[in-house]
KEKE-3310 file (N, C-alpha, C; in steps of 0.2 Angstrom, whole numbers, plus 5000, padded with zeros to 4 digits):
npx = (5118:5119:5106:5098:5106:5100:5086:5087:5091:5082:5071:5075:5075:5062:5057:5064:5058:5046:5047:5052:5047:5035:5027:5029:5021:5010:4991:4979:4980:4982:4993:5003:5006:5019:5029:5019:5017:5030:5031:5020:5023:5036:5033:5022:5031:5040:5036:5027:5037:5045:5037:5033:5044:5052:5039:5036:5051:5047:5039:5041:5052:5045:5038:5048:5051:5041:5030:5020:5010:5010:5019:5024:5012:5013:5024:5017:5006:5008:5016:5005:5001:5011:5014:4999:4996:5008:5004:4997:5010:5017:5022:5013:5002:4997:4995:4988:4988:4978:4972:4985:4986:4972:4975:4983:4975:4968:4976:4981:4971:4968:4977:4976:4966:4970:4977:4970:4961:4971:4976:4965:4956:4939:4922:4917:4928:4938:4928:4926:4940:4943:4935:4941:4954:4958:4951:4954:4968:4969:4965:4974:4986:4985:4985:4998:5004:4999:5001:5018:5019:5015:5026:5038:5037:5039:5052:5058:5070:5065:5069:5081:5100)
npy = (5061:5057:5058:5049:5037:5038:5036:5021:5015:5017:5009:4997:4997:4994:4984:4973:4972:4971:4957:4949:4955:4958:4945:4940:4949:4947:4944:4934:4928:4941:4955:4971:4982:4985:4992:4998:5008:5014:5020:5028:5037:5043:5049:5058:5064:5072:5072:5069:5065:5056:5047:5039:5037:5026:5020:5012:5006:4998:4992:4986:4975:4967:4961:4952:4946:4938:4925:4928:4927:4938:4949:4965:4970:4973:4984:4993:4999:5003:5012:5021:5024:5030:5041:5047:5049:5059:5069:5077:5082:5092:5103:5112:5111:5110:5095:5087:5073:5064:5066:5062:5050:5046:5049:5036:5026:5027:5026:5011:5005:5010:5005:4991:4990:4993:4985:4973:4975:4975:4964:4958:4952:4945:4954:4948:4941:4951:4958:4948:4944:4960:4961:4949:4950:4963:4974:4971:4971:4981:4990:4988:4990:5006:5009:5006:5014:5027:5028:5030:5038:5048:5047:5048:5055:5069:5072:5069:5077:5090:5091:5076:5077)
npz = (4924:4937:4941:4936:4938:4951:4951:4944:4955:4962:4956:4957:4971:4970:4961:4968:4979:4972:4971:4982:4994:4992:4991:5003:5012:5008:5007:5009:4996:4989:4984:4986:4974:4971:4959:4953:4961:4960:4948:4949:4958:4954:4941:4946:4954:4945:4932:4919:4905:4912:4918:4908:4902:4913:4916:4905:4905:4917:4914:4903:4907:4918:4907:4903:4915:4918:4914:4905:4886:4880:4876:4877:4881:4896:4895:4886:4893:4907:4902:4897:4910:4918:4908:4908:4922:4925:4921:4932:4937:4951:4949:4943:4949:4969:4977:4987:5001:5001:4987:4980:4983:4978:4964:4963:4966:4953:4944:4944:4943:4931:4926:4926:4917:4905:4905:4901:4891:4883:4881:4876:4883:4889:4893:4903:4910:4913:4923:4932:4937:4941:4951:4959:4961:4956:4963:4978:4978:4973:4984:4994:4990:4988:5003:5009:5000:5005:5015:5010:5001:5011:5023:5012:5003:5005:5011:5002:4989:4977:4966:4958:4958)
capx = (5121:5119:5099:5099:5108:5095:5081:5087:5089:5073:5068:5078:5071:5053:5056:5066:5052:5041:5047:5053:5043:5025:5024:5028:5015:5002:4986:4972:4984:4983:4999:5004:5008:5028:5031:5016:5018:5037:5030:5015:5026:5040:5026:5021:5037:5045:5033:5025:5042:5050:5035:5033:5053:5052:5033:5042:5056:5046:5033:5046:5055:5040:5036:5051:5053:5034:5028:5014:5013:5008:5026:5023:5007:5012:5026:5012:5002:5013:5019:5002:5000:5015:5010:4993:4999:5014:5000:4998:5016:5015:5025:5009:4997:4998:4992:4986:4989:4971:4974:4991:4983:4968:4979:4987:4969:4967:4982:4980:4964:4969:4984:4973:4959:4973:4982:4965:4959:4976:4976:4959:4953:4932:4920:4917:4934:4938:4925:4930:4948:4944:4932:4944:4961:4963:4951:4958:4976:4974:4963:4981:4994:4983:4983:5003:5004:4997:5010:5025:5017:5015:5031:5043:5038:5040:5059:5065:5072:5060:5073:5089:5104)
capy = (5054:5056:5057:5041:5034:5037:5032:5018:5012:5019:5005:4992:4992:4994:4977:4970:4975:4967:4949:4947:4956:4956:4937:4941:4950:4941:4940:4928:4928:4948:4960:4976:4983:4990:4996:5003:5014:5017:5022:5032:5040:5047:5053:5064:5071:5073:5073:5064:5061:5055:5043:5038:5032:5022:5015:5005:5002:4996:4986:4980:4973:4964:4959:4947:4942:4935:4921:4928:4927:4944:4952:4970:4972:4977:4989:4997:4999:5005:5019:5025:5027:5035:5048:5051:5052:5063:5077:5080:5084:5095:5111:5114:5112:5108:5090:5083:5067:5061:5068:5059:5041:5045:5046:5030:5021:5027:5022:5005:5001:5010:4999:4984:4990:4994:4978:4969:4978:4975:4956:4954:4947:4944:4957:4944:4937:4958:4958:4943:4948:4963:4960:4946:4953:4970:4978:4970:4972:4991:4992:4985:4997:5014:5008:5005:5020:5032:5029:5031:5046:5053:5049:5048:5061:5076:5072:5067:5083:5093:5086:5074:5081)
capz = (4925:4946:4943:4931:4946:4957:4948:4943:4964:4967:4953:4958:4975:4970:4958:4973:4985:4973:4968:4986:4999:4993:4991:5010:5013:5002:5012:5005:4988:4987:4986:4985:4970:4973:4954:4948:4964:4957:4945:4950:4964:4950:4936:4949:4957:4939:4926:4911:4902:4918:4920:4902:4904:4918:4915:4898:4906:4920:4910:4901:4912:4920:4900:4900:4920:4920:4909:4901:4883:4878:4876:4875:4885:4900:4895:4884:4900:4912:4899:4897:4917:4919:4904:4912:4929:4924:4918:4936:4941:4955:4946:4938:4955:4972:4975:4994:5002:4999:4980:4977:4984:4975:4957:4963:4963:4946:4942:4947:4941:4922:4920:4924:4913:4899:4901:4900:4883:4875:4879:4871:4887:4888:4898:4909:4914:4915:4928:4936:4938:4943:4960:4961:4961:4957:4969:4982:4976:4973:4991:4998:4988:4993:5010:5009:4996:5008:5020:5007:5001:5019:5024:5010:4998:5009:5011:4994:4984:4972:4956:4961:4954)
cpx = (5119:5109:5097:5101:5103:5088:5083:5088:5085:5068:5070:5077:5065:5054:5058:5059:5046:5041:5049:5049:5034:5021:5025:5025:5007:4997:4982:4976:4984:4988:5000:5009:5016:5027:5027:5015:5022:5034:5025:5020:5033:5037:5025:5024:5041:5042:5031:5030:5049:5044:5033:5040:5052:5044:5035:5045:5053:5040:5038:5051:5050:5035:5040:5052:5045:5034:5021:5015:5013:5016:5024:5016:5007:5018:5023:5009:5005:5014:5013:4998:5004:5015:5003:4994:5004:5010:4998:5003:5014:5018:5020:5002:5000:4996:4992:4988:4983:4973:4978:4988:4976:4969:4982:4980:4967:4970:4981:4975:4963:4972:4979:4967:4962:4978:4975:4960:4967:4978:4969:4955:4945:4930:4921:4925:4937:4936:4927:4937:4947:4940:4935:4951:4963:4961:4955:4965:4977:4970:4974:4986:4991:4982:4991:5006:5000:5000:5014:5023:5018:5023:5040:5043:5039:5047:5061:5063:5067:5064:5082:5093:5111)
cpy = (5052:5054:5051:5037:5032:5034:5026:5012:5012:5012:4999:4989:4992:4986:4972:4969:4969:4960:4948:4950:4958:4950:4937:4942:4949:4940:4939:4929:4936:4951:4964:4977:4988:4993:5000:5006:5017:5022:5030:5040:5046:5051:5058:5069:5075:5074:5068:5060:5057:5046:5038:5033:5026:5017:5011:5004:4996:4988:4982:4975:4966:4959:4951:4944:4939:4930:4920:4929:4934:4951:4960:4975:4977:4983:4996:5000:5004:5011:5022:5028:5031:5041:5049:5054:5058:5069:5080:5082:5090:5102:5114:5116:5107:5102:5088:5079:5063:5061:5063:5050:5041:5043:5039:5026:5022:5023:5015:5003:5005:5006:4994:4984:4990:4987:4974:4970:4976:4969:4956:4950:4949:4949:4953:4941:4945:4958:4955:4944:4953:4966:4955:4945:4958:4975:4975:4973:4981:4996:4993:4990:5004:5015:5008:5011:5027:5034:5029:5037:5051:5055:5050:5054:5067:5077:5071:5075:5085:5088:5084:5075:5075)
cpz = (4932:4944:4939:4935:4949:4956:4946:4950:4964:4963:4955:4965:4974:4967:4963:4980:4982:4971:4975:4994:4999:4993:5000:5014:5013:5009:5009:4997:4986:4990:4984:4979:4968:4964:4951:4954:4963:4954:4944:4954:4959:4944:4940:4953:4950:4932:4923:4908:4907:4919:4914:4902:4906:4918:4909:4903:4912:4920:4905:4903:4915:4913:4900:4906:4920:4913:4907:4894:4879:4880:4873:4880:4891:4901:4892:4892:4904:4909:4901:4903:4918:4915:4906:4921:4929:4923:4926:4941:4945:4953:4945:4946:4960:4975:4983:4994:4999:4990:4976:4979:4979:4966:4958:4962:4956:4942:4940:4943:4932:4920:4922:4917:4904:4897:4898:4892:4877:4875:4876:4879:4888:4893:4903:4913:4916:4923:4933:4940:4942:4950:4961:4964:4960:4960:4975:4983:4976:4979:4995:4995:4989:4999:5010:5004:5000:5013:5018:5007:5009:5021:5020:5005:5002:5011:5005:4993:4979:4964:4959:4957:4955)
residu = (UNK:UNK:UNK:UNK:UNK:UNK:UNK:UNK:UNK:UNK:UNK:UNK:UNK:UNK:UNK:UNK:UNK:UNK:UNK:UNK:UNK:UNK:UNK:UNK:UNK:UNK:UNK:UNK:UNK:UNK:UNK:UNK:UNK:UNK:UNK:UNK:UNK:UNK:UNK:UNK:UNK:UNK:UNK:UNK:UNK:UNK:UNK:UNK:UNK:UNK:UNK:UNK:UNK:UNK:UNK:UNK:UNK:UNK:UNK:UNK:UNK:UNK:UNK:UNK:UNK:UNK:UNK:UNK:UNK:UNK:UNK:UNK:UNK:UNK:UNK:UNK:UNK:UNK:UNK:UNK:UNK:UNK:UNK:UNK:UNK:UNK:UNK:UNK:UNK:UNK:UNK:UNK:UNK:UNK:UNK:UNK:UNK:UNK:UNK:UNK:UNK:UNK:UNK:UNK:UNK:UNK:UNK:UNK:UNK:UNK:UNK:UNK:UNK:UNK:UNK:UNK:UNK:UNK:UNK:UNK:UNK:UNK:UNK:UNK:UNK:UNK:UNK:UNK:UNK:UNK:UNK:UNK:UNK:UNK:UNK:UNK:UNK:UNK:UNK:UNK:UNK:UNK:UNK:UNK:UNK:UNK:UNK:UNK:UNK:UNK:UNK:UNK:UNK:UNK:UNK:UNK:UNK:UNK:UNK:UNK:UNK)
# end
């Protein structure tokens, strides 16, 4: 119950983080991707079924607060980052700084590749979008995700109890 707790804060300010401090930061209309680093950052402390969880609930969530009309897309999405990111839990190996930011660029640029196949969107508008908005956007959250990583993962607990 106490780690459903915890996670459910560490959720609460990543959504908080992202509807009210990344329009803050927004430079030339591009901001830092707060959840799907939630996201990335608990798949790799705690696993697959840990990331899998929280990627629904975090794409769902993001399903019903956004007014896109594709209801389901991006908690499909989100699951499937947090189940591939999850396969590199670190019980299994030990993962670098460069490493753990480098799964996060993955990250980033699967979920967009996975939202963009599961709306039916065009090569072209794909492409578009993505030397438009989500290189940029996922330059910006592994540059902001390279310094959580550094300095927050090394103090959080192996498993919160």
């Amino acid at each position: 119950m106490i780690k459903a707790f915890w996670f459910l804060l560490f959720y609460v300010v990543a959504f908080v983080a992202q509807t009210v401090l990344a329009p803050m930061i927004e430079v030339f209309g591009i901001s830092p991707d707060f959840i799907l680093f939630f996201i990335v950052f608990v798949a790799l402390r705690y696993g697959a079924l840990v990331g899998v969880f929280w990627g629904f609930f975090a794409g769902f969530t993001e399903d019903i607060y956004s007014d896109i009309h594709w209801l389901g897309a991006a908690a499909l999405t989100k699951t499937v980052v947090g189940f591939i990111v999850g396969q590199f839990e670190e019980k299994f190996m030990n993962l670098g700084l460069v490493t753990k930011v480098a799964l996060l660029g993955v990250a980033f640029f699967l979920n967009d590749a996975v939202y963009g196949i599961t709306t039916g969107m065009s090569r072209e508008l794909v492409t578009k979008i993505f030397l438009t908005k989500s290189l940029p956007e996922g330059l910006y959250t592994l540059v902001l995700g390279a310094f959580a990583f550094h300095f927050l993962y090394p103090r959080l607990p192996r498993h919160v109890s």
